[in-house]
ROSE-4610 file (N, C-alpha, C; in Angstrom, 1 decimal, always signed):
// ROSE-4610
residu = [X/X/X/X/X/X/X/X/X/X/X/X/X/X/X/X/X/X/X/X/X/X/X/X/X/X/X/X/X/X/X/X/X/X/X/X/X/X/X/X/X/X/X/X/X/X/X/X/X/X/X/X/X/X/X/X/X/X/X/X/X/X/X/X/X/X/X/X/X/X/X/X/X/X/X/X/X/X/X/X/X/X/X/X/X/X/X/X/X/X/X/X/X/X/X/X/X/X/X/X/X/X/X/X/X/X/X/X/X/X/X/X/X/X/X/X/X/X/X/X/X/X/X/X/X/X/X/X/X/X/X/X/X/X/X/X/X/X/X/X/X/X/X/X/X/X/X/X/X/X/X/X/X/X/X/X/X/X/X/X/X/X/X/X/X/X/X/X/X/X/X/X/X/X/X/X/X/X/X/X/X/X/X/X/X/X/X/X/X/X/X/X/X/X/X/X/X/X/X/X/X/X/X/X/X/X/X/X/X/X/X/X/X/X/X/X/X/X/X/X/X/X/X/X/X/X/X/X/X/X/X/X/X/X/X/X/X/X/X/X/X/X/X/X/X/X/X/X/X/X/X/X/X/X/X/X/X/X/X/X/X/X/X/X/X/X/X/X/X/X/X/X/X/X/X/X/X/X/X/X/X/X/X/X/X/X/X/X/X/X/X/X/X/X/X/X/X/X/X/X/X/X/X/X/X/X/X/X/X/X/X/X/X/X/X/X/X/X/X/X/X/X/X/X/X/X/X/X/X/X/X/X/X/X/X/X/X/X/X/X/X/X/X/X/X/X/X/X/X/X/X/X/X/X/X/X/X/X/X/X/X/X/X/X/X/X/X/X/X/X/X/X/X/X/X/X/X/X/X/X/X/X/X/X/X/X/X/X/X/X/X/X/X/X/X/X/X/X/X/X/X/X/X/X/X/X/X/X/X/X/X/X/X/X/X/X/X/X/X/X/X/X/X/X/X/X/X/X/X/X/X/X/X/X/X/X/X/X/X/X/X/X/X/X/X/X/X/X/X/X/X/X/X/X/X/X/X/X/X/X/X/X/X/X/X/X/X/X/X/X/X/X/X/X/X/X/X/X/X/X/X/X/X/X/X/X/X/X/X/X/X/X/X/X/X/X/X/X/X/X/X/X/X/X/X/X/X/X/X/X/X/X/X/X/X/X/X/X/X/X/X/X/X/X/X/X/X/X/X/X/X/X/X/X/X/X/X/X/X/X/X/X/X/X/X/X/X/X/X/X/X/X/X/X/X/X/X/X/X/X/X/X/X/X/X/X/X/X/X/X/X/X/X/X/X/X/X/X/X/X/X/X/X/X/X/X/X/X/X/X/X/X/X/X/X/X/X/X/X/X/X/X/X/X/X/X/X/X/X/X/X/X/X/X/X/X/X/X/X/X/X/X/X/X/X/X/X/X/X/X/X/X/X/X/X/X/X/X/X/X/X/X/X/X/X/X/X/X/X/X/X/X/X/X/X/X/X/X/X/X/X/X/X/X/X/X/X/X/X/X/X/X/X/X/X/X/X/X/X/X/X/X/X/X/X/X/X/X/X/X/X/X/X/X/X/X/X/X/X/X/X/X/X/X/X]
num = [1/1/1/2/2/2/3/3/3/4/4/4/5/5/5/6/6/6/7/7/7/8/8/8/9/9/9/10/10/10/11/11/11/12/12/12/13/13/13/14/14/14/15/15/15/16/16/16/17/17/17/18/18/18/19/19/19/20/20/20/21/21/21/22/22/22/23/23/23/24/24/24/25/25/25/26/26/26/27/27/27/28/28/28/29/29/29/30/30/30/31/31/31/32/32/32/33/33/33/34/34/34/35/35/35/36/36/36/37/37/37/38/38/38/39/39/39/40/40/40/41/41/41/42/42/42/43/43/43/44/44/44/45/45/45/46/46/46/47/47/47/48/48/48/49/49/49/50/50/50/51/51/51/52/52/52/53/53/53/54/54/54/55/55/55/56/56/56/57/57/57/58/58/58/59/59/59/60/60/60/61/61/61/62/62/62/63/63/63/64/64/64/65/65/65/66/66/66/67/67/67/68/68/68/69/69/69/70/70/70/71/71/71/72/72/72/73/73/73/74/74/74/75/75/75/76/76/76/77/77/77/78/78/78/79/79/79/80/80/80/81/81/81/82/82/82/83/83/83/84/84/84/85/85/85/86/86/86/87/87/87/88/88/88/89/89/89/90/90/90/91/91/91/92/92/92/93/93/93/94/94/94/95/95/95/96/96/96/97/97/97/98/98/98/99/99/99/100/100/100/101/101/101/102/102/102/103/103/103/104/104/104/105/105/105/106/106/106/107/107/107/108/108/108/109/109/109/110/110/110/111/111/111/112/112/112/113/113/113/114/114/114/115/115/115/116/116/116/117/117/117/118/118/118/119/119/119/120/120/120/121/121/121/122/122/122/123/123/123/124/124/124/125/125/125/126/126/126/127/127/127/128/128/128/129/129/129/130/130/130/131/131/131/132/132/132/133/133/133/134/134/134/135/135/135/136/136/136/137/137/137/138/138/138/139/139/139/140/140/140/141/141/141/142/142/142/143/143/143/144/144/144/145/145/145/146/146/146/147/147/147/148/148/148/149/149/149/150/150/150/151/151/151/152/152/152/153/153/153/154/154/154/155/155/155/156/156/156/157/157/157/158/158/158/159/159/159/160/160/160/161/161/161/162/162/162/163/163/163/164/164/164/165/165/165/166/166/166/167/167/167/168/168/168/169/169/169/170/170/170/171/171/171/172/172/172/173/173/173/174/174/174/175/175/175/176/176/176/177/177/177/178/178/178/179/179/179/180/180/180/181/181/181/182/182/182/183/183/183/184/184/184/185/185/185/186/186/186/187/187/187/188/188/188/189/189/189/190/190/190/191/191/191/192/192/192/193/193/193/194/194/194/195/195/195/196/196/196/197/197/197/198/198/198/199/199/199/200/200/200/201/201/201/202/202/202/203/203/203/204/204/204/205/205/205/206/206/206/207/207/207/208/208/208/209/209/209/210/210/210/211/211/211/212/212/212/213/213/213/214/214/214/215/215/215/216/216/216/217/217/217/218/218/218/219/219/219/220/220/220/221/221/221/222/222/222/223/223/223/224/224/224/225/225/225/226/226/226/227/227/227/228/228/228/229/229/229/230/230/230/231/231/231/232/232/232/233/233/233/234/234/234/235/235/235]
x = [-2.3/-3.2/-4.3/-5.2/-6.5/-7.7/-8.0/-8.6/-9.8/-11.2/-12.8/-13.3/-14.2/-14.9/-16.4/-17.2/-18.5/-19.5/-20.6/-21.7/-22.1/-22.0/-22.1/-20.7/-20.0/-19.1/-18.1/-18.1/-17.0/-15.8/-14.4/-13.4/-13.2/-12.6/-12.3/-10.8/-10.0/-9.2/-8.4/-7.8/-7.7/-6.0/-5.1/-3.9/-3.8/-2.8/-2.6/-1.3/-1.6/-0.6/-1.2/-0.3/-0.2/-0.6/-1.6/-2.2/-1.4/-0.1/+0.9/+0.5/+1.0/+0.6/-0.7/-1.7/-2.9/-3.1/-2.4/-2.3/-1.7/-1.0/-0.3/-0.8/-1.3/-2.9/-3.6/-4.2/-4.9/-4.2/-3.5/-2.7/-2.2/-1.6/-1.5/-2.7/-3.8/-4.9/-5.9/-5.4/-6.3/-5.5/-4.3/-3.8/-3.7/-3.6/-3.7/-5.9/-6.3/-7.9/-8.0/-7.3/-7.5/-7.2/-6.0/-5.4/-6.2/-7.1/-7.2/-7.0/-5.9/-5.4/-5.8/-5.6/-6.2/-5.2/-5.0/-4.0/-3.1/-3.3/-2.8/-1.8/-2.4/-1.7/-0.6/-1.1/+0.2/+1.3/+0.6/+1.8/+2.6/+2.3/+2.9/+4.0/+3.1/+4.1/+5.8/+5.0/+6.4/+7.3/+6.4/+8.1/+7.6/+6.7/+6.5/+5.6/+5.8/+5.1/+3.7/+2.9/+1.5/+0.6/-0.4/-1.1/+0.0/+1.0/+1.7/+1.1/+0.5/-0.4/-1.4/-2.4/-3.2/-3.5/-2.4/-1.8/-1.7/-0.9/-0.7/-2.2/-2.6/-3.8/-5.1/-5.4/-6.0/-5.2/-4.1/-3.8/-3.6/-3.1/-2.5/-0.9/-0.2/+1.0/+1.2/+3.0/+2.7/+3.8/+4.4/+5.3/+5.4/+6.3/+6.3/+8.1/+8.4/+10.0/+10.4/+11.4/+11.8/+11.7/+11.8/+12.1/+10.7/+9.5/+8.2/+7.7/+8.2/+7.5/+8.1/+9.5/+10.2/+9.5/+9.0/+8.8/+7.2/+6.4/+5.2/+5.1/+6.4/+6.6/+7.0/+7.4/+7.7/+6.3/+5.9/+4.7/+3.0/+3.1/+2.3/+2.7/+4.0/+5.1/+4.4/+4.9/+4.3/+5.6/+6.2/+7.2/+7.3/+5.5/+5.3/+3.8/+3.7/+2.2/+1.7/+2.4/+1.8/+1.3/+0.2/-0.5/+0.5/+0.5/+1.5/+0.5/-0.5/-0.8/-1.0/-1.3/-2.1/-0.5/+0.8/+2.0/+2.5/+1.3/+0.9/+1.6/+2.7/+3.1/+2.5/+1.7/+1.1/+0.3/+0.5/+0.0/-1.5/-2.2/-4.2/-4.3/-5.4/-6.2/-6.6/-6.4/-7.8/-8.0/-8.9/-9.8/-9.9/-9.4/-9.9/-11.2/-12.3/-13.2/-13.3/-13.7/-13.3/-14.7/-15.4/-16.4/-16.4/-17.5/-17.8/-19.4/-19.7/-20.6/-20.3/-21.0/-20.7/-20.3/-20.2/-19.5/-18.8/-18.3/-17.6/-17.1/-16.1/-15.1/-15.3/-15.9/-15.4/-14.4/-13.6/-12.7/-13.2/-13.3/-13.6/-12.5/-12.2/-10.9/-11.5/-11.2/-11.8/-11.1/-11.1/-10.5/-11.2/-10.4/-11.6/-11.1/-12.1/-11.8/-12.2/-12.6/-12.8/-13.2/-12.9/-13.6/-14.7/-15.9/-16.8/-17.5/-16.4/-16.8/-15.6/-16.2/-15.1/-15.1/-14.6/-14.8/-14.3/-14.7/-14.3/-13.0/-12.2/-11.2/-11.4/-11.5/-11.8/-12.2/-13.1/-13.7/-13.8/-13.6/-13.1/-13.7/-14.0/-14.6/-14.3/-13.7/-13.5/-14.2/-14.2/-14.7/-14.2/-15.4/-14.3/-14.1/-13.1/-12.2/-13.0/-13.7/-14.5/-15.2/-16.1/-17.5/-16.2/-15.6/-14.8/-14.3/-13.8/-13.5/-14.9/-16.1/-17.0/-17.1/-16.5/-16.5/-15.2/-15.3/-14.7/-13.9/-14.8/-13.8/-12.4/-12.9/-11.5/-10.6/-11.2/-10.3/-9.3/-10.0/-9.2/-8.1/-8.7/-7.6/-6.1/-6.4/-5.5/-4.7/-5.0/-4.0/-3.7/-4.0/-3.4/-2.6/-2.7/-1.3/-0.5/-0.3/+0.5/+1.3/+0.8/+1.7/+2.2/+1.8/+2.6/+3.4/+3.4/+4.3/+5.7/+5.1/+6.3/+7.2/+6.8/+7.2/+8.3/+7.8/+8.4/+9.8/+9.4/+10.2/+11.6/+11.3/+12.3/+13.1/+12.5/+13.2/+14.5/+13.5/+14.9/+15.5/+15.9/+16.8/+16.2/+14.9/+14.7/+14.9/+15.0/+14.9/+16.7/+17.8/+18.8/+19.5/+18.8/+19.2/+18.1/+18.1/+16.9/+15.9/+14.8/+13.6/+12.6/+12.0/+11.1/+9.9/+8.9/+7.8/+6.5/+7.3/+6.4/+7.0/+8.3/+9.0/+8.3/+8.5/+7.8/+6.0/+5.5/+4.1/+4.0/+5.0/+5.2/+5.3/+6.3/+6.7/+5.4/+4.7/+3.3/+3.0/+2.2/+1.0/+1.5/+2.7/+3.5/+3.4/+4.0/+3.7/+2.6/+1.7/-0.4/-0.9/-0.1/-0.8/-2.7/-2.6/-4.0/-3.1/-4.3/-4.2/-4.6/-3.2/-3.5/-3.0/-4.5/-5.0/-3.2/-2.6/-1.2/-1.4/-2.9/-2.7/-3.3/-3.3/-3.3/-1.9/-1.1/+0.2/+1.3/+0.7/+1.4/+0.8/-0.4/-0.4/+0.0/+0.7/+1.1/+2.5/+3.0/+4.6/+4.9/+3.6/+4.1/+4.4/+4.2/+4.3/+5.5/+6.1/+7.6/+8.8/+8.1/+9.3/+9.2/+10.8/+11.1/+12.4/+12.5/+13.4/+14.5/+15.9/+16.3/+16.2/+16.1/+16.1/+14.3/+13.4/+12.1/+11.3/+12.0/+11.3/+12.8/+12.5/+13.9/+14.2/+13.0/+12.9/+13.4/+14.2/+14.0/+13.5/+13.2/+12.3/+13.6/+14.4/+15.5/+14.9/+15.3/+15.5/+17.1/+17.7/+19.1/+19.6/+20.4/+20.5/+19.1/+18.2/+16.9/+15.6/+15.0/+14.1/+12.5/+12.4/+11.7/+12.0/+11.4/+11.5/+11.8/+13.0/+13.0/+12.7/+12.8/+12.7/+14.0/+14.8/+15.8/+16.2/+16.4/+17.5/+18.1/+17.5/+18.4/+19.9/+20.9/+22.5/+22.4/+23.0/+22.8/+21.7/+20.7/+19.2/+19.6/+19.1/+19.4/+17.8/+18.3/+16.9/+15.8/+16.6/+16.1/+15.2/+16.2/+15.5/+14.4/+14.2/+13.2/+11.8/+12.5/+11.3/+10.5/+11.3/+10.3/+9.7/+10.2/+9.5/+7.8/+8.2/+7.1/+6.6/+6.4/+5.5/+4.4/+5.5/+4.6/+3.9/+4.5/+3.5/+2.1/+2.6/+1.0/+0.3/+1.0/+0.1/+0.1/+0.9/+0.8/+2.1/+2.6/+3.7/+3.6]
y = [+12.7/+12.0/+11.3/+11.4/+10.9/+9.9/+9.2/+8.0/+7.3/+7.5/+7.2/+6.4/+5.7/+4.7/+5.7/+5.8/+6.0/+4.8/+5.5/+4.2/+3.6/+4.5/+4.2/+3.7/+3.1/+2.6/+3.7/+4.6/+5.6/+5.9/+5.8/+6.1/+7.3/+8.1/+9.2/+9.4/+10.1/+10.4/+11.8/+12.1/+13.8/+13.9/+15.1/+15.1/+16.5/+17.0/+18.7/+18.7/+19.0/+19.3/+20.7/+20.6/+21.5/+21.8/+22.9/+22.2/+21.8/+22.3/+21.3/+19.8/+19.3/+17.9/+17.2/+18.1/+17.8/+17.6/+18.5/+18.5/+17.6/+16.8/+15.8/+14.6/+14.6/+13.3/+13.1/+14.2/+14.8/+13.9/+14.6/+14.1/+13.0/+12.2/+10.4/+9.9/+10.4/+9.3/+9.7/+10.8/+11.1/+10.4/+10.6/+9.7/+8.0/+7.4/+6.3/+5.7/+6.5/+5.8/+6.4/+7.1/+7.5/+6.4/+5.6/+4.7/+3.4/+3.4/+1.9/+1.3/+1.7/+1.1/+1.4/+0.3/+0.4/+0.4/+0.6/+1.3/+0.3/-0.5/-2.3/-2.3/-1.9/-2.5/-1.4/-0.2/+1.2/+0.7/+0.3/-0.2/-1.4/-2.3/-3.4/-2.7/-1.9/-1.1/-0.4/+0.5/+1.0/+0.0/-1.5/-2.3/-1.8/-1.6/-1.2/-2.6/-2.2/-3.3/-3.6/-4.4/-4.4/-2.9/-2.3/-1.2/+0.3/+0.0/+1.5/+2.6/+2.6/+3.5/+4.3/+2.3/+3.1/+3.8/+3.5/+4.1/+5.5/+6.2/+7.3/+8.1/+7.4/+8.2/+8.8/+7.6/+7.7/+8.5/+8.9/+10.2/+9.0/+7.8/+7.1/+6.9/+7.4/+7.5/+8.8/+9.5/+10.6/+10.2/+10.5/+10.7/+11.1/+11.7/+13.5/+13.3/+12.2/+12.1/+12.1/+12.5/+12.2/+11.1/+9.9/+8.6/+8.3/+8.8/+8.6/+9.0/+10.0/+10.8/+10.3/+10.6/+9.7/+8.4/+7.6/+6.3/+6.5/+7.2/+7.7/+8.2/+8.9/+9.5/+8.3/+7.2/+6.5/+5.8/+5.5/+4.4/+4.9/+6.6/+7.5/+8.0/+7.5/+7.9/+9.9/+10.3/+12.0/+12.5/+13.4/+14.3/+15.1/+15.5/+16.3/+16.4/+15.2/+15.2/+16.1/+17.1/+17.4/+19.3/+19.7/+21.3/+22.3/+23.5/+23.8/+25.4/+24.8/+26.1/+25.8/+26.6/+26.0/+25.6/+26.3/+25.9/+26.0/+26.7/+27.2/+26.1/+26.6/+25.2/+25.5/+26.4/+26.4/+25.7/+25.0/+23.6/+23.8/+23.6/+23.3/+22.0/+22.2/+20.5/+20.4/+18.7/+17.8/+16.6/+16.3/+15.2/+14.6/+13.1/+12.2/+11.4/+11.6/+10.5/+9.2/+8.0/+7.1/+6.2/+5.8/+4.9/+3.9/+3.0/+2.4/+1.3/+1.0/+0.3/-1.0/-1.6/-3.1/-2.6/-1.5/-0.9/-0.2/+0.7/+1.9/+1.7/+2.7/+3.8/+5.0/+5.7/+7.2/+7.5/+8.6/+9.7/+11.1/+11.4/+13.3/+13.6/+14.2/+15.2/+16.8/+16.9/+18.4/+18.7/+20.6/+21.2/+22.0/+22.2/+22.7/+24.4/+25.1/+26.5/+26.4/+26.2/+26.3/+25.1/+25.2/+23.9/+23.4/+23.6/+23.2/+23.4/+23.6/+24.2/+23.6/+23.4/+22.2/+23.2/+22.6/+22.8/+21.9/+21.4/+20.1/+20.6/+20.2/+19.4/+19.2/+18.4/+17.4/+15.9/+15.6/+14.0/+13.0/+11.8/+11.1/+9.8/+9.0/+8.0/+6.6/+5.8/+4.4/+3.4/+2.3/+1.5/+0.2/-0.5/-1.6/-2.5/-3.3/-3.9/-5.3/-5.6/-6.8/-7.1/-5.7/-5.3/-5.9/-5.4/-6.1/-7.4/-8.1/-9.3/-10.2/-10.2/-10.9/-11.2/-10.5/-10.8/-12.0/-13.1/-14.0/-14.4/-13.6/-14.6/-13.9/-11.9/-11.4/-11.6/-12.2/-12.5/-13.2/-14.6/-16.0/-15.3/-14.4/-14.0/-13.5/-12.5/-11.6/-12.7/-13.6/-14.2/-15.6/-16.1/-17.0/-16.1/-14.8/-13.9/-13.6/-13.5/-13.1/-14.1/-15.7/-16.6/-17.1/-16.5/-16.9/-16.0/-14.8/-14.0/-14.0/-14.5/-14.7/-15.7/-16.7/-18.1/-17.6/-16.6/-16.3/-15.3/-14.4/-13.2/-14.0/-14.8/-16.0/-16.6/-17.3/-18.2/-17.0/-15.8/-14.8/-14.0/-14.7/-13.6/-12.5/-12.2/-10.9/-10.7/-11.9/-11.8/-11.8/-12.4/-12.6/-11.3/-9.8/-8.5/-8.8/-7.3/-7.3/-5.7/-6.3/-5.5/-5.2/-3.8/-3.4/-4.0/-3.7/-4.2/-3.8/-2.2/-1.6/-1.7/-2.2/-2.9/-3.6/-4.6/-5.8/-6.1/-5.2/-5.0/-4.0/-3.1/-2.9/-3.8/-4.7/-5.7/-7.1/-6.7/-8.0/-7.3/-5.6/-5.3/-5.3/-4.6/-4.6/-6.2/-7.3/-8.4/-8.6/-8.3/-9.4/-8.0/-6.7/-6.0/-5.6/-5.7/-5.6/-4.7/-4.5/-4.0/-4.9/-4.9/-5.9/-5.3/-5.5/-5.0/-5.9/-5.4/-5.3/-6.6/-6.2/-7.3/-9.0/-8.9/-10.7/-10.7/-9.8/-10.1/-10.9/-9.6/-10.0/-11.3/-11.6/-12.8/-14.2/-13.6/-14.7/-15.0/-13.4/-13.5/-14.0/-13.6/-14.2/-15.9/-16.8/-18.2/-18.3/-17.1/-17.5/-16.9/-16.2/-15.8/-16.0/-16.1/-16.4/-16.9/-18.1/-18.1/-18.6/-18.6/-19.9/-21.3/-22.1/-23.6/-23.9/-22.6/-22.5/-21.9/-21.2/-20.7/-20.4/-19.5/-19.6/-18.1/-17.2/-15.8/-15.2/-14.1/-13.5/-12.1/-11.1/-10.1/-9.1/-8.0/-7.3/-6.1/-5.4/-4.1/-3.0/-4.2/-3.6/-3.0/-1.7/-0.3/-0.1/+0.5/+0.5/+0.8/+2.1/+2.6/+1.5/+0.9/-0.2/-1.6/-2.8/-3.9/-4.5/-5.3/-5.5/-7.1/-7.6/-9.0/-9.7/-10.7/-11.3/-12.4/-13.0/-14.7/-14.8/-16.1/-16.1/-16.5/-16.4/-17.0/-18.7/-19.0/-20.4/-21.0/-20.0/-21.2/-20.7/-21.9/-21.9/-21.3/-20.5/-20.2/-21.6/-22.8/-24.2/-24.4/-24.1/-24.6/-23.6/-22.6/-21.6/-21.8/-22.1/-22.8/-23.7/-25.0/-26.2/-25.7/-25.2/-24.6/-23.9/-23.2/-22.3/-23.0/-23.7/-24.8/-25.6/-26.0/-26.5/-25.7/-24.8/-24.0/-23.1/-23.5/-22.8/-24.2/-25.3/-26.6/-26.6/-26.5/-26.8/-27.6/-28.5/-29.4/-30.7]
z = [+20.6/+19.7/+20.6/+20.0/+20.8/+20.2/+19.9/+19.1/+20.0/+19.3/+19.2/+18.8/+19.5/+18.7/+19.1/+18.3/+18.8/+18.5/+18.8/+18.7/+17.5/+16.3/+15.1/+14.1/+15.4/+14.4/+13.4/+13.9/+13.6/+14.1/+13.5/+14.0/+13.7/+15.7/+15.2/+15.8/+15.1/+15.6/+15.2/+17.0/+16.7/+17.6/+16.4/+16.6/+16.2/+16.7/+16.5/+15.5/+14.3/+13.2/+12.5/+11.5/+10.8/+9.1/+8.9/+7.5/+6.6/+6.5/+5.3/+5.4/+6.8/+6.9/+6.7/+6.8/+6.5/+5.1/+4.2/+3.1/+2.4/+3.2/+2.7/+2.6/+3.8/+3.7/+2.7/+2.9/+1.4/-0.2/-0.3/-1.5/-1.4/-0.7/-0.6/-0.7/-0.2/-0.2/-1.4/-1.9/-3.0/-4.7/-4.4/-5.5/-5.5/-4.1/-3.4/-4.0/-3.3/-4.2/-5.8/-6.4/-8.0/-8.6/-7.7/-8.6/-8.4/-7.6/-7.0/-5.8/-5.2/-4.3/-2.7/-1.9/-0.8/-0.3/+1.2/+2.3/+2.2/+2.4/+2.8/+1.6/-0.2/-1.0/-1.1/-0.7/-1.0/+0.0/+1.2/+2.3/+1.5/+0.7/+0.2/-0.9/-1.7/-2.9/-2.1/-1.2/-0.8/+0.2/+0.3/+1.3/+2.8/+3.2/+4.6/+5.4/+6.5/+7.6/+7.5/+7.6/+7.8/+8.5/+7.6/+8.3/+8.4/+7.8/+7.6/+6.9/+6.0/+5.5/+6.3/+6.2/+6.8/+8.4/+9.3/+10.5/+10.2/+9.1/+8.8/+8.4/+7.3/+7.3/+8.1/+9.2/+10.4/+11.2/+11.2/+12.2/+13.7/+13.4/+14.6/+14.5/+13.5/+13.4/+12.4/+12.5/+11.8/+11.0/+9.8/+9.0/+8.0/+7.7/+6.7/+6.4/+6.2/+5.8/+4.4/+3.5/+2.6/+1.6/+2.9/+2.3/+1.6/+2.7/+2.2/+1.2/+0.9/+0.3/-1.1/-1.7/-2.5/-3.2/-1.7/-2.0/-3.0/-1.8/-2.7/-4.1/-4.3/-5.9/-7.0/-6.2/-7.4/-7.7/-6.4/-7.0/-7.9/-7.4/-8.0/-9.8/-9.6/-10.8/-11.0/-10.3/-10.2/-9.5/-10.2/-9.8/-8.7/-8.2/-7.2/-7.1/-5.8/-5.6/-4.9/-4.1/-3.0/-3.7/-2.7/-2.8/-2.7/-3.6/-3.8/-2.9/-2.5/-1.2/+0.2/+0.8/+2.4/+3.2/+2.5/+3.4/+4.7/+4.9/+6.5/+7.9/+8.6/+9.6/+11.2/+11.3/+12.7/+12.8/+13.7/+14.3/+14.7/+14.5/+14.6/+14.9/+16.0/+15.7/+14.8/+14.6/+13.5/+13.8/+13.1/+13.6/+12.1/+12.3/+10.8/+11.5/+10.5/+10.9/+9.6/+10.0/+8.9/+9.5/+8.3/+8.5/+7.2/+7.3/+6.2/+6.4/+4.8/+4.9/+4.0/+3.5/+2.9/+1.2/+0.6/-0.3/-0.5/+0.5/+0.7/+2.2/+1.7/+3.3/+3.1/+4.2/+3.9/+4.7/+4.2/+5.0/+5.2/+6.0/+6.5/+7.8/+6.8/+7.9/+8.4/+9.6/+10.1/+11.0/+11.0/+11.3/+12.2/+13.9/+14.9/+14.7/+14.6/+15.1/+16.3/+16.8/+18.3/+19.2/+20.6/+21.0/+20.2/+20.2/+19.7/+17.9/+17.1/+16.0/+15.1/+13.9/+13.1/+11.9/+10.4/+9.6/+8.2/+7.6/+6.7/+5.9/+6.3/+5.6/+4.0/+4.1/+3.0/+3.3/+2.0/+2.9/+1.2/+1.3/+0.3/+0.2/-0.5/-0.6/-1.5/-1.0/-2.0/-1.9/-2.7/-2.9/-1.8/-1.2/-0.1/-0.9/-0.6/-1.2/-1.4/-0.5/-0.3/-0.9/-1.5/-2.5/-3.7/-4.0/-5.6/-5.7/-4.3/-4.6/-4.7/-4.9/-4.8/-6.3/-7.8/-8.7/-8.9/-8.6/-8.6/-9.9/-11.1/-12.4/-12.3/-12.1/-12.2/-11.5/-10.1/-9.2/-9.3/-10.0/-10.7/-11.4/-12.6/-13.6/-13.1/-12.3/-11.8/-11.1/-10.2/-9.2/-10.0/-11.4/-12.1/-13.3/-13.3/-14.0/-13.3/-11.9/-10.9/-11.0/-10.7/-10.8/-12.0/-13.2/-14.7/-14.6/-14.3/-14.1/-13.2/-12.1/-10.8/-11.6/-12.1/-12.2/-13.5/-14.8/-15.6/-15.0/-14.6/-13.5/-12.7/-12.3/-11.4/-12.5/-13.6/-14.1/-15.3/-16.1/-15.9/-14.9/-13.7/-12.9/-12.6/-12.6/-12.0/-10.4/-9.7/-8.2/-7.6/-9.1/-9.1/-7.9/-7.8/-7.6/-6.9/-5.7/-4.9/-6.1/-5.6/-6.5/-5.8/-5.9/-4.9/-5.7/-4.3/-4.6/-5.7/-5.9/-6.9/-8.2/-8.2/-9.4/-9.8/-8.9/-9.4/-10.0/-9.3/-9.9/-11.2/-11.3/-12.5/-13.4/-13.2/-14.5/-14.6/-13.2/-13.9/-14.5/-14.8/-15.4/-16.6/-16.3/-18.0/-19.0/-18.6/-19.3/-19.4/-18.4/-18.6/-19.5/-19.5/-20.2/-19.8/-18.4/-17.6/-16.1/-15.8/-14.0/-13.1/-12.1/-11.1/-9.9/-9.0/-7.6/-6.8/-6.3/-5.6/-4.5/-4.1/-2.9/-3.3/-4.9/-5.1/-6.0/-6.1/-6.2/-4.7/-4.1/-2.5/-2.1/-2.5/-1.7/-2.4/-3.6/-4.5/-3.9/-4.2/-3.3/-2.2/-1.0/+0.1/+0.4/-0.9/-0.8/-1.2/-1.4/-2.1/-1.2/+0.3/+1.0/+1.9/+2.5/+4.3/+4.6/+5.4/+6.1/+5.3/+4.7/+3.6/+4.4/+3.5/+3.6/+3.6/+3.9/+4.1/+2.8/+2.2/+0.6/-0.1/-1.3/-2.0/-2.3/-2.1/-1.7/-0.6/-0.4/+1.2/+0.9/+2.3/+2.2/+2.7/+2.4/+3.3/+2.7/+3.9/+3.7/+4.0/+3.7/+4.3/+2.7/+3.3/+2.3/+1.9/+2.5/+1.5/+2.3/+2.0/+2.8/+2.8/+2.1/+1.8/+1.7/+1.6/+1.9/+0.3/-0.2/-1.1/-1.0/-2.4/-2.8/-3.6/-3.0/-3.7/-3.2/-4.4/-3.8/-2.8/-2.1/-0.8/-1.4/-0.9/-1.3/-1.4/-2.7/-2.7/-3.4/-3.5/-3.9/-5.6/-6.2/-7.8/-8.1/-9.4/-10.2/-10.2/-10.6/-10.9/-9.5/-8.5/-7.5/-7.0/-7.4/-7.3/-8.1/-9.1/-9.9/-9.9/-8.9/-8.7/-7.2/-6.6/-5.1/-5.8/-6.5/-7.0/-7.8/-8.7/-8.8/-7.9/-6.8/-5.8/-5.4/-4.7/-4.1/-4.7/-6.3/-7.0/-7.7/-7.0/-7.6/-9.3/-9.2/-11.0/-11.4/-10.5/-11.1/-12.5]
């Protein structure tokens, strides 16, 4: 793996796979921007570490596992996202290039026939995330439903069990009956998890290819409830 900065602010980076895998990129990031979602919030959906995604996609980490893939199928809710041609596993160079401007990211993936000679992949384009939060009222909306929601979600026992995180953003949009961008959920949640005796949430991943959410042992719904008050100022 080999990774570029050029002068124009271009990230390039080049790893020798195979077009299935390429194919697979393809299809995560093409159902990943249809829906909305940016790298950061698909990494939040499936319970993964900061930049898991978008690691993968940039071709600075690889993974092509089960668990992923699975994890991808639920939050795509798609039985089978991936190209059902191009199965091809001999390994070729490629090269992702990724830029952006003050409204957009592009993606262009390419494929060398030869040292000196490429050929496009495929290349993709979303909206930056930044350019949308500048609409401030939706902003408001969304992250004072997140916390009607959390606050509701706690006080029935949804946290009582551990619950993934694409669960749980299922059951906001489902109640507000709207679409809500994952990462003013997560940052609603993150005021509600950590150490016990420190919030009343914890984050585990134990049995669980993802990172779930549930009551620490001991903390009462009640006591969950006035914690999360404070912490969304509304006592």
């Amino acid at each position: 793996m080999e990774e570029l900065h050029d002068a124009n602010g271009v990230r390039k980076t080049r790893i020798t796979c195979s077009p299935l895998y390429c194919g697979f990129i393809y299809c995560m990031m093409l159902n990943r921007i249809s829906r909305g979602y940016t790298s950061d919030e698909l990494t939040f959906l499936i319970g993964q570490d900061d930049h898991f995604i978008s690691n993968i996609e940039s071709l600075t980490s690889i993974d092509f596992s089960m668990d992923l893939y699975g994890s991808l199928r639920q939050v795509f809710r798609h039985p089978n996202f991936l190209l059902h041609e191009g199965q091809v596993r001999e390994e070729i160079e490629h090269e992702m290039c990724t830029w952006q401007d003050e409204t957009a990211i592009y993606h262009r993936m390419e494929r060398y026939v030869n040292e000196r000679e490429t050929v496009t992949v495929f290349q993709l384009v979303e909206e930056h995330s930044g350019y949308a939060d500048q609409f401030t009222n939706s902003v408001n909306m969304e992250i004072e439903g997140c916390r009607e929601v959390l606050r509701l979600l706690i006080k029935e026992g949804i946290f009582n069990k551990p619950i993934l995180p694409s669960d749980l953003h299922n059951h906001v949009e489902s109640i507000l009956q709207m679409r809500i961008k994952p990462r003013y959920l997560q940052a609603e949640l993150d005021k509600l998890w950590g150490r016990k005796g420190k919030a009343p949430i914890k984050r585990t991943k134990r049995r669980s290819y993802g990172y779930k959410y549930v009551l620490h042992p001991g903390v009462s719904i009640a006591d969950a409830i006035t914690f999360t008050k404070q912490q969304f100022n509304t006592l």
